[in-house]
Every structure is written in C-alpha cells, then in structure tokens.
VEXLUMFI-364820 format. One record per residue (C-alpha): residue number from 0; residue in three letters; x, y, z. Coordinates in nm, 3 decimals. Example, Ala and Ser with C-alpha at 12.3 -4.5 7.8 and 13.67 -1.06 7.14 Angstrom:
residues 2
REC   n res    east   north      up
REC   0 ALA   1.230  -0.450   0.780
REC   1 SER   1.367  -0.106   0.714
This chain:
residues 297
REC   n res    east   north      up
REC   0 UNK  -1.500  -1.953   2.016
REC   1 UNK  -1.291  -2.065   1.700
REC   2 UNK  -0.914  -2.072   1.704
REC   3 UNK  -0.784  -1.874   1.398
REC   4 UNK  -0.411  -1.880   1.296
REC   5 UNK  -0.225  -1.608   1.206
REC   6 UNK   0.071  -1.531   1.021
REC   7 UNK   0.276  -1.194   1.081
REC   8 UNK   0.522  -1.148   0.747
REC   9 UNK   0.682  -0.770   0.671
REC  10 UNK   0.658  -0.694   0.320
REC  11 UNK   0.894  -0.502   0.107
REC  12 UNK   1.173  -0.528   0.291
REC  13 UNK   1.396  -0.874   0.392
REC  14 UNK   1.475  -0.785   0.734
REC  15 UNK   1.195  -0.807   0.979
REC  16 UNK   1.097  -0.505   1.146
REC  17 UNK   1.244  -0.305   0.844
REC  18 UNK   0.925  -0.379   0.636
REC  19 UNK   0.542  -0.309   0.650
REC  20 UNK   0.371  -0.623   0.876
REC  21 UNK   0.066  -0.782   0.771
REC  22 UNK  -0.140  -1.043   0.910
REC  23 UNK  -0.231  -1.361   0.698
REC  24 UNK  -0.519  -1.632   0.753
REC  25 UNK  -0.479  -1.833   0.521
REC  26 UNK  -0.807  -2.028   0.608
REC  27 UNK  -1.036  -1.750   0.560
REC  28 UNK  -1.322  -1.977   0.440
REC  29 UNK  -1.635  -1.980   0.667
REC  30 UNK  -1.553  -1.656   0.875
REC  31 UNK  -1.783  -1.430   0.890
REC  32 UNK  -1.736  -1.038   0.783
REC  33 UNK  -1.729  -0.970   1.181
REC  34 UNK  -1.496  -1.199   1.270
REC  35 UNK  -1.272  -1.069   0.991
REC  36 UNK  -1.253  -0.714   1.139
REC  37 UNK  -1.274  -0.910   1.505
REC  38 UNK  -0.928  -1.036   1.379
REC  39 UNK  -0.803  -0.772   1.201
REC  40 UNK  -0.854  -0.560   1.569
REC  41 UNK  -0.697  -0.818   1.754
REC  42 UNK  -0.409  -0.812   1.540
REC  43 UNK  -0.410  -0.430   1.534
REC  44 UNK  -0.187  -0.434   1.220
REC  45 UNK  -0.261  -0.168   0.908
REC  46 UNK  -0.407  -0.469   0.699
REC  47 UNK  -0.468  -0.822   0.775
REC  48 UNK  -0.579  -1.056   0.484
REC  49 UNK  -0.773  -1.334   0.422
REC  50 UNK  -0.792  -1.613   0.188
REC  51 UNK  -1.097  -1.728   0.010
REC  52 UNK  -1.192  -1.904  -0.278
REC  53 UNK  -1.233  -1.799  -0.574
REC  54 UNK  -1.515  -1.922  -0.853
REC  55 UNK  -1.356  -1.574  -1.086
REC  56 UNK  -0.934  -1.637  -1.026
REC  57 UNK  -0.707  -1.873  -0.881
REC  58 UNK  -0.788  -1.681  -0.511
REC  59 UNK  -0.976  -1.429  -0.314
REC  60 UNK  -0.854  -1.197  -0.077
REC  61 UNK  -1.032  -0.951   0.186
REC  62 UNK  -0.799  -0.698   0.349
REC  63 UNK  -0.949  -0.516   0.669
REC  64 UNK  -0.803  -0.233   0.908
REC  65 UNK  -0.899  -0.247   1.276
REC  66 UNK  -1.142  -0.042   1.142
REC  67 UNK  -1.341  -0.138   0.852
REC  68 UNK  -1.254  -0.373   0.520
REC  69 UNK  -1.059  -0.184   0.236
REC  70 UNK  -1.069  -0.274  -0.147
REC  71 UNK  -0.702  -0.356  -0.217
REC  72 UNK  -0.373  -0.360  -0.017
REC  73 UNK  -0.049  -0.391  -0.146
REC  74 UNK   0.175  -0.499   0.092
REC  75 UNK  -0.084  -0.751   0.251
REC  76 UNK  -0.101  -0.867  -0.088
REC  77 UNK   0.277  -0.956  -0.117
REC  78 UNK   0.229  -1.117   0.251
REC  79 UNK  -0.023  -1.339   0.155
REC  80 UNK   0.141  -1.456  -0.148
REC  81 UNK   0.485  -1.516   0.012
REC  82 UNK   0.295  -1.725   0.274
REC  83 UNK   0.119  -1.910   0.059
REC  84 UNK   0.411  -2.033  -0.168
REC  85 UNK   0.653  -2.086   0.171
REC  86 UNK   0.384  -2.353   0.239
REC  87 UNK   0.376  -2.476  -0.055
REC  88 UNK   0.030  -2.371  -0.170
REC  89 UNK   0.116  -2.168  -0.516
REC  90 UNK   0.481  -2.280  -0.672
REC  91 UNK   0.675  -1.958  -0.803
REC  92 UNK   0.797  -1.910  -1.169
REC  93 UNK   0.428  -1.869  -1.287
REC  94 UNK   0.157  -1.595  -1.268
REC  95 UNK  -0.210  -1.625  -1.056
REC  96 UNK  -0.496  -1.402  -1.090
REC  97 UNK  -0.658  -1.260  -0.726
REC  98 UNK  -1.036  -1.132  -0.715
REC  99 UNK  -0.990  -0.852  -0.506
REC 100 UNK  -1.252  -0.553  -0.433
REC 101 UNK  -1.084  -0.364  -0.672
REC 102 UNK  -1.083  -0.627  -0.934
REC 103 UNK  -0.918  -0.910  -1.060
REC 104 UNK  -0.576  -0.841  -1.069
REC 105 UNK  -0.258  -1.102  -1.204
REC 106 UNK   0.013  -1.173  -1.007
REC 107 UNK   0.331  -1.328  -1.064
REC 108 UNK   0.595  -1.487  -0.851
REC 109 UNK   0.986  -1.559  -0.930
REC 110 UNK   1.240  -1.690  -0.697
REC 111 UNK   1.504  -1.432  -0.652
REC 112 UNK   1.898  -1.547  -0.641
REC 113 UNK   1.893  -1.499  -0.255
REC 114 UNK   1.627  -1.741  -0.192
REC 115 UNK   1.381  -1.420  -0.139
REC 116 UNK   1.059  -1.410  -0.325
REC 117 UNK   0.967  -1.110  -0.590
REC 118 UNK   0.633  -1.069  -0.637
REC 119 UNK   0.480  -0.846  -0.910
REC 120 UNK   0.125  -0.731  -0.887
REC 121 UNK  -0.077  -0.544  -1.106
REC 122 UNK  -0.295  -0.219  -0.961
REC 123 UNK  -0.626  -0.125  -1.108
REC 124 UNK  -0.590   0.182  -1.422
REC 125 UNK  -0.508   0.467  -1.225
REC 126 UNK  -0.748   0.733  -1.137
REC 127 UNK  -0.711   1.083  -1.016
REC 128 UNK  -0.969   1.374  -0.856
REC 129 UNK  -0.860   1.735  -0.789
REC 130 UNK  -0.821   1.843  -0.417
REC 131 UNK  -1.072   2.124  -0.405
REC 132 UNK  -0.972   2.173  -0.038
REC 133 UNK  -0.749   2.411   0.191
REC 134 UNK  -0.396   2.387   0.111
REC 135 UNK  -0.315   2.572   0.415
REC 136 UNK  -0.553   2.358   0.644
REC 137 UNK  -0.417   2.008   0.458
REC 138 UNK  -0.062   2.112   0.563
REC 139 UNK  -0.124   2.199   0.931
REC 140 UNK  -0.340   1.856   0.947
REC 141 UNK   0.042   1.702   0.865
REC 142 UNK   0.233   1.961   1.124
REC 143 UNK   0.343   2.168   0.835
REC 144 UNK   0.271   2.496   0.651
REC 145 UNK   0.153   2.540   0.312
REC 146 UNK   0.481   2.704   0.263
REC 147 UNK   0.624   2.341   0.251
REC 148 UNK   0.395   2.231  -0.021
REC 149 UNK   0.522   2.212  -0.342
REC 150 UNK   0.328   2.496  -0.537
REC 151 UNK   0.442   2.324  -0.901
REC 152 UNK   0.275   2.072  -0.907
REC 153 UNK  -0.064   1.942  -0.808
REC 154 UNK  -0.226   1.810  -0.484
REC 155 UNK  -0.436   1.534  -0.604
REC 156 UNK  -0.687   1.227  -0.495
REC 157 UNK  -0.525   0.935  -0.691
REC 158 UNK  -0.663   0.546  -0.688
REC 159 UNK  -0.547   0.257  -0.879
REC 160 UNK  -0.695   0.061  -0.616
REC 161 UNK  -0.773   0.269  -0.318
REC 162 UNK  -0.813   0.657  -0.281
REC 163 UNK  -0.553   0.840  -0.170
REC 164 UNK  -0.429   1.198  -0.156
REC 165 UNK  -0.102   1.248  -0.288
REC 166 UNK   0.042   1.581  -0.144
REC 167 UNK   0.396   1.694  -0.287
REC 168 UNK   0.645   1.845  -0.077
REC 169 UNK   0.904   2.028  -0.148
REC 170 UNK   1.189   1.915   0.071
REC 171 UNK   1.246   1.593   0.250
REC 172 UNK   1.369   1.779   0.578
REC 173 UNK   1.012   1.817   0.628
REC 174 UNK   0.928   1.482   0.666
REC 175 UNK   1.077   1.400   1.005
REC 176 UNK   0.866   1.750   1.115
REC 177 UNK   0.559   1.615   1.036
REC 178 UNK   0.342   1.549   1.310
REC 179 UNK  -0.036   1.390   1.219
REC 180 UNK  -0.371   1.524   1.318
REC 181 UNK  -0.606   1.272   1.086
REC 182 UNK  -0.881   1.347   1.287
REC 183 UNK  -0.895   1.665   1.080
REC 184 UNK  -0.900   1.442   0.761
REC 185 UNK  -1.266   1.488   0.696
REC 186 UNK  -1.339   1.780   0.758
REC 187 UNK  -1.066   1.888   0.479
REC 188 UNK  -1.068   1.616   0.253
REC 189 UNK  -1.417   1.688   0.141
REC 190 UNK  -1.458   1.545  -0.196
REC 191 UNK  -1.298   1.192  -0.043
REC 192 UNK  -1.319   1.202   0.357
REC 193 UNK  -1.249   0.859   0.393
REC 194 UNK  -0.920   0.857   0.234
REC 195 UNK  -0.535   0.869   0.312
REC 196 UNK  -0.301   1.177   0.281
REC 197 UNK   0.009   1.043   0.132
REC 198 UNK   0.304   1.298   0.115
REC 199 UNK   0.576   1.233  -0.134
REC 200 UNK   0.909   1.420  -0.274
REC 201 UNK   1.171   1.414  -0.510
REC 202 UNK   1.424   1.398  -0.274
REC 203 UNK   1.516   1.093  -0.161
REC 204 UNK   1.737   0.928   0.149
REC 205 UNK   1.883   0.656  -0.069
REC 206 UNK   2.088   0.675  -0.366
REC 207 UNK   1.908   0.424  -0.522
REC 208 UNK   1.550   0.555  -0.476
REC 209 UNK   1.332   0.831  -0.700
REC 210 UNK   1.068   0.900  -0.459
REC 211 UNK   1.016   0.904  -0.122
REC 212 UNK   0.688   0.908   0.091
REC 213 UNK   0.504   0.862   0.423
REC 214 UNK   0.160   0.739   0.384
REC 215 UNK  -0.106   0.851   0.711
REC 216 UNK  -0.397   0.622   0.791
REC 217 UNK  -0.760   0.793   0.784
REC 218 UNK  -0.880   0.824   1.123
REC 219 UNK  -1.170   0.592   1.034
REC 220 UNK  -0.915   0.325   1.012
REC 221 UNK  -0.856   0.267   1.323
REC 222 UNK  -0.386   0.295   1.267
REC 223 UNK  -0.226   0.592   1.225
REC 224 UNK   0.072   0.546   0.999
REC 225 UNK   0.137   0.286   0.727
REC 226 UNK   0.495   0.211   0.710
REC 227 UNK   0.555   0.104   0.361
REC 228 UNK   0.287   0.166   0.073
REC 229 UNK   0.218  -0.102  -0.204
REC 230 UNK  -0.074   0.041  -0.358
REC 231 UNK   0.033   0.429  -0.307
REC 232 UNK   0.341   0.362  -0.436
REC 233 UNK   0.132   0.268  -0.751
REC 234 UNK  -0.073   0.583  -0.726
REC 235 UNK   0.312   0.745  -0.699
REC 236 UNK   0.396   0.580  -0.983
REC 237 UNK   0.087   0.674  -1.200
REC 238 UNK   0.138   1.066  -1.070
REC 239 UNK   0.470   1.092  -1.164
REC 240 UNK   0.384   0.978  -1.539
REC 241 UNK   0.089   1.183  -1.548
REC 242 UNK   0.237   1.510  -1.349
REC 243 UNK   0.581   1.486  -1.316
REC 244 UNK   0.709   1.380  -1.641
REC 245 UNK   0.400   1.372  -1.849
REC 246 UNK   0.444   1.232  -2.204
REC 247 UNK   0.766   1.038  -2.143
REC 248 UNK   0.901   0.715  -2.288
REC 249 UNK   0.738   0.411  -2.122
REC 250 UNK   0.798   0.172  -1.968
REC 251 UNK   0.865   0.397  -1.654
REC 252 UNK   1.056   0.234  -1.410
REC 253 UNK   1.086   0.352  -1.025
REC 254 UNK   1.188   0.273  -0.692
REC 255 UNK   0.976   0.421  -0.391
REC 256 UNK   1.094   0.453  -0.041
REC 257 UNK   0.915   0.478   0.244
REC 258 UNK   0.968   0.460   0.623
REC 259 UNK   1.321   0.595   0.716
REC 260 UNK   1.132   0.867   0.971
REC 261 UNK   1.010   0.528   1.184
REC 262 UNK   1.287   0.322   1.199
REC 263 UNK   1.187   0.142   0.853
REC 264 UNK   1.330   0.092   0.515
REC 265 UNK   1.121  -0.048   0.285
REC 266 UNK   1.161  -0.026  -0.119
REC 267 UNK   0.874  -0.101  -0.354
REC 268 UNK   0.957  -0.091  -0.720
REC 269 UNK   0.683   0.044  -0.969
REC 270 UNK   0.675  -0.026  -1.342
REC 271 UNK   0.377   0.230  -1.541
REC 272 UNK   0.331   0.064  -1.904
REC 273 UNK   0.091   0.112  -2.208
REC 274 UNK  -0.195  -0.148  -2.259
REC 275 UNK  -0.361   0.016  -2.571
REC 276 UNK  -0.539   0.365  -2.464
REC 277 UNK  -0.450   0.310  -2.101
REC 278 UNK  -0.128   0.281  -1.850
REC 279 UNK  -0.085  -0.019  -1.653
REC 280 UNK   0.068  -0.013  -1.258
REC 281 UNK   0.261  -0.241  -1.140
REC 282 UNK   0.471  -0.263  -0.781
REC 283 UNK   0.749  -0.550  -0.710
REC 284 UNK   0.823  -0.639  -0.365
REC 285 UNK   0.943  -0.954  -0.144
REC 286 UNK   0.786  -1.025   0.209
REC 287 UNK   1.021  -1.187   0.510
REC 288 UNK   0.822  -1.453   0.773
REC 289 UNK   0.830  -1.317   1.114
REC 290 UNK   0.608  -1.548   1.343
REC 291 UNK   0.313  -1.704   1.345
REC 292 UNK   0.024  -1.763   1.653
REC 293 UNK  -0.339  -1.844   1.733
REC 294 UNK  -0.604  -1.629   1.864
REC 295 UNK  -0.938  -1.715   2.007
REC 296 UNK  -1.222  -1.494   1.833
C-alpha cells in the first residue's frame, strides 16, 4: 500500500464549489501509470494531475480521468500551479514552461490585487476536423433536435490540446433542456469517437461574458459532465476567430462561461494572438484551495 496525498482546488472560479475541482499530487514521482488512474478513480474527479520532473521544462504533468490518461487539461493545469506556488514551490511574477502530452507549453503566474492567483497558459496551435456525422443524431445524443443547432455556422472537431466537438446552438434556453446520452458518442462521432461534444452559444447569462458552453465527458472517460472548460474554452476561442469573426483584428480577447445549468459559475478568459503564420491560445484563470486528504492505493 502507499499513502498518496491529495489536494482538491476548483479552478476558474474563487468560491469553492462554484469552480471546476481537480485533484493534485504533487509527488507524482515513482507512481506507476496504474496507480495514476488507481488515483484518479478514487478521486472520481474529471482530471486529477500529477507532478513529475522534467529533464525538457521546469515540470511535468500527467492528467488522467477515472478512465484513461488525457494529453492536456486546463483547469487541472491552473490547480496544479496554484498549489504549487501556495506551498511555496514556484514564486509568482515569472513564467515556467510544463511538458505536457500535448507539448511544452509556458505558463505564467501574477498575484492578483485580491490575493487570488491568475494564471495564463498557453494551448497547443489550434486544430480543427469537419463533423462528417448526423446532425440530427448529434442533437438527440444532447436531448435536443437538430432544429436547435445553429445551421450558420459549422459543427466542428477542434484541438489545441485535446479533441473536442464544438456544436453551436442557437439559443441558450436550450441548454438547461439538454439531457446527455454519451454512450451514443461513438457511434456518431465517427471520425473522433473518443472525443467530447462541447455545445456553445452566443448568448450568454452574464453581462460580462461572450460565450457560453457546457462541455460533456466521452463515455470512455469514465464522468459525465465537466463543469468549467480550460482547454475548450481555447478551442472556443480559436473557433470564434476562425468561424465566427474570421479575419478580425487580433489580439482577440474573450470571456467564456460555463456551468450556470449545475449550480456553477466559472469564467475562463481566452486571448487568440499572431505568432508569425500561426494564432496562439491562451486561457487565464485563478484556482481556490478546498481541502486536502490521503488515500491508500
């Protein structure tokens, strides 16, 4: 048996239980890949991290589901980093680079006014794939009908990270309707079956926000919703530059909300820049300590 401590923080919001919880080791070093996911189960969070070493960047990270390891996680990211500076580990006011699956990816921390933490993170160059699929079939597998989609603009797989679908809706009264079937995911999300469907829309419920989303978990996963997105709300980011207002002025500033239909109320912001022939993603967010225990793997 070996006695593993874990920390629970919420990222993207201030207020726990208004934010997206992630489990932290922060002595990942010498665990084995099973007793990673053995943690990562135990925990039964969307994403638990762990810290490695790094011969490549300042750190390592591994992010796992209950279900399986994933390349890159945004708000796990923000969790680890907040923990790691609350103990005094990194110091804020300067940037890090993290080897990740999906690359080696700077970071950097600043100490807000409030005594809260922003951390910005840089995604991977955004990618996208046409859904080939069944609009029809992709909206029932959400507990809506195609009717709801919005027929302007495109349903797409998008990655700057990890794949995801992005599927626009047209109203956000259809949000609170939706009701999820991902068992369906593979069967319709042929060209990707392993990925997320991540809804989004123009409306918004805050005044403050320009997108809002709800992000559901592949069944393979083993969780079922994801309360607040980091690296979707990158992919959001990248698809409204590239779809929504293709050819505007950059920098392209945003602020994505996610999680009003389950009690949350998370806010990531997302910058898209120019880095020669390419756009850059980034997504600010804080994280907020919760608790911390031991389990026994």
């Amino acid at each position: 048996m070996v006695e593993i401590s874990v920390c629970h923080y919420e990222a993207f919001s201030t207020i726990p239980g208004k934010g997206n919880p992630a489990g932290v080791v922060l002595e990942g070093e010498g665990l084995s890949e099973h007793q990673m996911l053995a943690v990562a189960s135990r925990v039964g969070f969307n994403e638990t991290a762990f810290v490695l070493p790094s011969d490549r960047a300042d750190m390592r990270i591994r992010y796992f589901t209950p279900g399986h390891e994933v390349n890159l996680c945004g708000h796990a990211t923000m969790a680890t980093l907040c923990a790691l500076t609350e103990q005094g580990r990194i110091a804020p006011g300067r940037s890090f680079a993290v080897e990740t699956k999906a690359g080696i990816l700077p970071i950097r921390i600043e100490r807000r006014s409030d005594g809260f933490l922003d951390m910005t993170m840089r995604q991977a160059e955004p990618r996208f794939v046409p859904f080939a699929g069944s609009r029809a079939d992709l909206a029932k597998s959400i507990g809506l009908e195609e009717s709801d989609l919005d027929d302007e603009l495109p349903v797409v797989f998008g990655n700057t990270g990890i794949w995801t679908l992005i599927v626009p809706v047209k109203q956000l009264d259809a949000f609170p309707r939706m009701v999820l079937r991902n068992e369906w995911f593979p069967d319709i999300l042929t060209e990707m079956p392993r990925a997320s469907v991540h809804p989004i829309c123009l409306q918004t419920f805050g005044s403050g926000a320009d997108l809002h989303a709800r992000h559901f978990s592949s069944p393979y996963s083993g969780t079922v919703e994801d309360p607040v997105t980091g690296t979707a709300s990158g992919v959001m980011g990248a698809y409204y530059d590239a779809y929504i207002r293709p050819g505007g002025p950059l920098p392209l500033q945003l602020v994505v909300e996610q999680g009003q239909e389950i009690g949350r109320d998370g806010r990531v912001n997302v910058e898209i820049g120019e880095e020669g022939v390419s756009r850059s993603v980034r997504i600010t967010g804080t994280a907020v300590f919760v608790k911390e225990w031991t389990l026994s793997i």
